[in-house]
ZARO-589061 format. One record per residue: x, y, z of N, C-alpha, C in turn; residue in three letters. Coordinates in steps of 0.02 Angstrom, whole numbers, padded with zeros to 5 digits, always signed. Atoms other than C-alpha are relative to their C-alpha. Example, Ala and Ser with C-alpha at 12.3 -4.5 7.8 and 13.67 -1.06 7.14 Angstrom:
+00045-00059+00000+00615-00225+00390+00045+00060+00000ALA/-00042-00059-00003+00684-00053+00357-00039+00055+00037SER/
***
This chain:
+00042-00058+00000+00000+00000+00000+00045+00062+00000UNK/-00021-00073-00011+00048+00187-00029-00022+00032+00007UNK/+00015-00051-00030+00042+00293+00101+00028+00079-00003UNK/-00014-00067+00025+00048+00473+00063+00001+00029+00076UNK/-00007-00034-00034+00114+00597+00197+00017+00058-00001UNK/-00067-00074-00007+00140+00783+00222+00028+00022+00056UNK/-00030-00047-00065+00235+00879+00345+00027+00079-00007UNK/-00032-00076-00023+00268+01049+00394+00056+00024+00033UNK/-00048-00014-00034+00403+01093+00483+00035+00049+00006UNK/-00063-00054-00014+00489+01249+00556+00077-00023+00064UNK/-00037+00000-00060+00624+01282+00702-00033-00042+00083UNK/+00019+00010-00063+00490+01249+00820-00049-00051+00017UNK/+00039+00064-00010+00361+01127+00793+00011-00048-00093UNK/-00005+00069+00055+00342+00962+00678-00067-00024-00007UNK/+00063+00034+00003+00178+00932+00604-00009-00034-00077UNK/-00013+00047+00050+00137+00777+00508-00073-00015-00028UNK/+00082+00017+00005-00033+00729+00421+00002-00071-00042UNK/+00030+00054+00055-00094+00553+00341-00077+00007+00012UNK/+00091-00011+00022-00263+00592+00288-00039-00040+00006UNK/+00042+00035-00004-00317+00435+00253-00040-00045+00081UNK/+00010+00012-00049-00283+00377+00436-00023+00046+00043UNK/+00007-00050-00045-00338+00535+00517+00069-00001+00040UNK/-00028-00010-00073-00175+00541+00604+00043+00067-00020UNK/-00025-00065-00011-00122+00728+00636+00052+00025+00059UNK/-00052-00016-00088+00042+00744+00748+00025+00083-00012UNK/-00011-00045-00016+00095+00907+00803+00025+00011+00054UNK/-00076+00014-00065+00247+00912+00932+00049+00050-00031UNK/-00043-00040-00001+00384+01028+00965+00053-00044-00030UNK/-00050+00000+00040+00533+01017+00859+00049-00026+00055UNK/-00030+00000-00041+00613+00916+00989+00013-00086+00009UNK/-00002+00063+00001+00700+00753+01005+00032-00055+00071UNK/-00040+00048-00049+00754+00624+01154+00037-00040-00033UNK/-00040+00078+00006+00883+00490+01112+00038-00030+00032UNK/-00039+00026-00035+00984+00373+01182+00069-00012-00019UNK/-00051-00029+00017+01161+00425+01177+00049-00069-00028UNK/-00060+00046-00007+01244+00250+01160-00032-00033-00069UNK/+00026+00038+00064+01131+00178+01013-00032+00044-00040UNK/+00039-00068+00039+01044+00346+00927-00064-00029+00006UNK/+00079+00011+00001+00870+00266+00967-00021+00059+00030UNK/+00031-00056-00025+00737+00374+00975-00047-00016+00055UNK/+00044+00015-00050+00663+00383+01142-00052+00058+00016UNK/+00056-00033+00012+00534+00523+01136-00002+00059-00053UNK/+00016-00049+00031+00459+00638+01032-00027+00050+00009UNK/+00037-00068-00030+00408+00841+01081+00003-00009+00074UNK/-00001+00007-00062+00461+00791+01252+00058+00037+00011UNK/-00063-00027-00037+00566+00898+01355+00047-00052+00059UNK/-00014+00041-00060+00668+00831+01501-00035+00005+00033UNK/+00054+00013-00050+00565+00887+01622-00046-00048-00002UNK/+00064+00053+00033+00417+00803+01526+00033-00066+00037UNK/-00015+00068-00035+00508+00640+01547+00007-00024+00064UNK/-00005+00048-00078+00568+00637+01731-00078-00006+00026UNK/+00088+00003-00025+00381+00688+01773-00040-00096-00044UNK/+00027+00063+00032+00341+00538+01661-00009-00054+00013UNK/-00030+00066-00039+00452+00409+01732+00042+00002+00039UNK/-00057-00005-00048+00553+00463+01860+00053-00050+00028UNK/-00045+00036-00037+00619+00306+01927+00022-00045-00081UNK/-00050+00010+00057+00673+00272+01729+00050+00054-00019UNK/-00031-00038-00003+00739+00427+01730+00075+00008+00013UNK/-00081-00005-00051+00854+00406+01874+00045-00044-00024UNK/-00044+00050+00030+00907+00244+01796+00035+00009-00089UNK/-00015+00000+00071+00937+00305+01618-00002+00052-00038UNK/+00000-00091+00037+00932+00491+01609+00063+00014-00020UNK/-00063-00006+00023+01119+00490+01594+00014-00025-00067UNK/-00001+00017+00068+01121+00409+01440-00052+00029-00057UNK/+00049-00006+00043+00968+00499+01353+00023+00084-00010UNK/-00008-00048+00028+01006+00658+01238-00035+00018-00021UNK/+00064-00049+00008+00895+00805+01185+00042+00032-00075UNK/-00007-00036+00045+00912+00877+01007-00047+00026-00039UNK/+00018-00046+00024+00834+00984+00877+00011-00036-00056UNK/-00014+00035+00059+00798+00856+00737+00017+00025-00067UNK/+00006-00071+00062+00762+01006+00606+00021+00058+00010UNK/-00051-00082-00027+00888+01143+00663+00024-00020-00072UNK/-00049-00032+00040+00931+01222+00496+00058+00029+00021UNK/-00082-00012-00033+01090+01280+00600+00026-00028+00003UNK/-00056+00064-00014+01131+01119+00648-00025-00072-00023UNK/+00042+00052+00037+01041+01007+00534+00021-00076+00007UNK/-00013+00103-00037+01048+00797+00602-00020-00022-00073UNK/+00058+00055+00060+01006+00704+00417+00007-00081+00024UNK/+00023+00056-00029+01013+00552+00526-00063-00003+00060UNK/+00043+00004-00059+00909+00608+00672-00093+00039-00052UNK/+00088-00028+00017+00771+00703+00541-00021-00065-00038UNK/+00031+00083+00024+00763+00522+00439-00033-00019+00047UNK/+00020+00032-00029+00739+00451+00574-00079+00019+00027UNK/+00086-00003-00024+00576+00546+00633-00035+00003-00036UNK/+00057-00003+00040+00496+00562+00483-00004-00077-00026UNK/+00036+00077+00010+00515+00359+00469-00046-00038+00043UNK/+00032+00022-00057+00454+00347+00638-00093+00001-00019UNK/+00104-00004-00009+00274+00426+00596-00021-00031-00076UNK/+00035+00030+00062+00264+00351+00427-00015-00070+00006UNK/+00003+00068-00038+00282+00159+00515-00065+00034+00026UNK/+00066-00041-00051+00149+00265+00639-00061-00017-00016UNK/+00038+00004+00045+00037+00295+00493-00006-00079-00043UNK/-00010+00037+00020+00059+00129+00445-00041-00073+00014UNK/+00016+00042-00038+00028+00035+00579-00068+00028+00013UNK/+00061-00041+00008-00123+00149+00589-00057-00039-00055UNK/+00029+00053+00067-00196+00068+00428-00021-00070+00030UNK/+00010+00076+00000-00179-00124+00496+00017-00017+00084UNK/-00046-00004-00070-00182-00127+00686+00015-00105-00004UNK/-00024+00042-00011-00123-00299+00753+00068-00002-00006UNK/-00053+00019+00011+00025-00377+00750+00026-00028-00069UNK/-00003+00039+00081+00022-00479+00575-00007+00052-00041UNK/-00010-00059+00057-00045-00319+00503+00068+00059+00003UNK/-00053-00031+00009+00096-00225+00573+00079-00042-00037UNK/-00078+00045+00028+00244-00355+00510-00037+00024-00080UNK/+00010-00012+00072+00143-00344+00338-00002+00056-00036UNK/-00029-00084+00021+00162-00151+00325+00047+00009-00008UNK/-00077+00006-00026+00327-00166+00384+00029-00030-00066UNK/-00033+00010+00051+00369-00248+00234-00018+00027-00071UNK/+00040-00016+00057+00245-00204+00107-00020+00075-00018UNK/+00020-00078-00022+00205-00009+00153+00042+00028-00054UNK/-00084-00051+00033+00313+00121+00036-00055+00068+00027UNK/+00004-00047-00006+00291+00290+00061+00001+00061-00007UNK/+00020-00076+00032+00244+00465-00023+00018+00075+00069UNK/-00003-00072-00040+00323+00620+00078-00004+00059-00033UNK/+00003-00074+00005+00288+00800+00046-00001+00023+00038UNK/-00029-00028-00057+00388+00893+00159+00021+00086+00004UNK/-00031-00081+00018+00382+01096+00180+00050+00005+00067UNK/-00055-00013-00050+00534+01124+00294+00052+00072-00008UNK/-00011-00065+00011+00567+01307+00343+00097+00024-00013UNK/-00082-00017+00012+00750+01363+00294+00036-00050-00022UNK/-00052+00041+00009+00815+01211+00224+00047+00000-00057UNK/-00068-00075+00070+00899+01323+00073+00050-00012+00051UNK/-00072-00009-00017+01022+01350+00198+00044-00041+00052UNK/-00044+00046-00015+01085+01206+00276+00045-00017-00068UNK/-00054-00003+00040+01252+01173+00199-00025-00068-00046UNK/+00021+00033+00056+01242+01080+00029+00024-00058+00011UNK/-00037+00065+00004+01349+00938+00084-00039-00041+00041UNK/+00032+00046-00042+01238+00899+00235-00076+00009-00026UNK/+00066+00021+00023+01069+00920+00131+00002-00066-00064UNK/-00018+00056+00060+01162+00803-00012-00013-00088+00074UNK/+00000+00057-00048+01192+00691+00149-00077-00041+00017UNK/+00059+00043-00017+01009+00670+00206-00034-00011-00052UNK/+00039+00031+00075+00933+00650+00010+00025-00043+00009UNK/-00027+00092+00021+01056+00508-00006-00011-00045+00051UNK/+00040+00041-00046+00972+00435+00163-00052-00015-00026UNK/+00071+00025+00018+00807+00453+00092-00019-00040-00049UNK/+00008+00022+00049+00853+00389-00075+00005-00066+00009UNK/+00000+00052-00023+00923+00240+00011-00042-00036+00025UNK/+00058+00027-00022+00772+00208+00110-00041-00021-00037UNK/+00028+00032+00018+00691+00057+00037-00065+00010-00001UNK/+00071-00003-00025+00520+00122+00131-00037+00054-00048UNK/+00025-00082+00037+00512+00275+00028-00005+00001-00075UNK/+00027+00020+00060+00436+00264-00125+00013+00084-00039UNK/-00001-00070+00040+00435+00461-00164+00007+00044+00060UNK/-00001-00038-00061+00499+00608-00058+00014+00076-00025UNK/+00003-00047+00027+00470+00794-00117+00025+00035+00063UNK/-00022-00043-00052+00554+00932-00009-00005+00071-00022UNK/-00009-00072+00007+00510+01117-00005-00014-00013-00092UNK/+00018+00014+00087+00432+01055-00198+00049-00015-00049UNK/-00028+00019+00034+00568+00977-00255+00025-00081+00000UNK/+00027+00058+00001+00571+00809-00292+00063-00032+00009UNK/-00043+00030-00038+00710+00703-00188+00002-00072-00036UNK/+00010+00069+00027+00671+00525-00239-00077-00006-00026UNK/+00062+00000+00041+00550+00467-00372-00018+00025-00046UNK/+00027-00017+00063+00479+00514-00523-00042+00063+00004UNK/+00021-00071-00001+00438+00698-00553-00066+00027-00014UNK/+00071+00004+00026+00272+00669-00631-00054-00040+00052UNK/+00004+00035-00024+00229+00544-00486-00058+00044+00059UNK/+00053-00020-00017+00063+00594-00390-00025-00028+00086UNK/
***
C-alpha cells in the first residue's frame, strides 16, 4: 500500500498529516535519544516532561538519554530528521492495519509518499542536505519524497 504523507516543519514545531488515517501529529521540534545507540526515545518531550513521566526510569537512564533539535537548519541531524519522519510514517502505517500480522505486513509491504515543507532548508550546507537526500534515496520504505517542492526520490510526474 501507498501511504501518502505531508509535513510541515519549522524551528519549532513538527507537524505531520496522513489523511487517510486521520492521524495529525503536532509536537515541538524536539527530540530524546539514547546516547549510546541513537534510538529514539521520545518525541516533543522535554526533560522535564520525561522525569515527570518516569522518574524512577529517569534516574536509571537519564544519563544516557540526549535532547536535540531534529530540524535545526543551524545544525541540521540528516540522521536524526530520517529518522523521525520514518518513525510517523511506520505510525501511519501501523495505523492502517492494527495488530500484530498487520503491522509485520506493512513493515514490509508499506512504501511511502512524503511532501515535506521544511522552513529554511535552502540553507543548511549543501553537503549535509546532499547527505540526508542520499538517506532518503536509500530508504527502501520511501517510495517518493518531495522537499520544499522539489522532488528528492522518485519520479517527477509521480502523484
Amino acid at each position: 500500500m501507498i501511504i501518502s504523507l505531508a509535513a510541515w516543519i519549522n524551528s519549532q514545531a513538527v507537524r505531520i498529516k496522513a489523511a487517510h488515517v486521520d492521524m495529525l501529529i503536532n509536537i515541538p521540534n524536539l527530540m530524546a535519544y539514547n546516547t549510546t545507540n541513537k534510538k529514539i526515545v521520545a518525541l516533543g518531550k522535554t526533560e522535564d516532561e520525561l522525569k515527570q513521566q518516569s522518574p524512577y526510569g529517569w534516574k536509571i537512564h537519564g544519563r544516557r538519554i540526549g535532547f536535540k533539535v531534529p530540524f535545526d537548519v543551524k545544525a541540521f541531524d540528516p540522521d536524526a530528521a530520517k529518522s523521525v519522519l520514518i518513525f510517523y510514517a511506520y505510525k501511519a502505517s501501523n495505523l492502517t492495519r492494527p495488530g500484530t500480522f498487520g503491522q509485520l505486513f506493512g513493515y514490509l509491504a508499506d512504501r511511502f509518499n512524503y511532501d515535506v515543507q521544511l522552513a529554511g532548508y535552502e540553507s543548511v550546507p549543501p553537503d549535509v542536505r546532499n547527505q540526508f537526500e542520499q538517506l532518503l534515496q536509500k530508504e527502501r520504505s520511501i517510495q517518493r519524497f518531495v522537499i520544499n517542492r522539489r522532488v528528492v526520490k522518485g519520479a517527477q510526474d509521480e502523484k
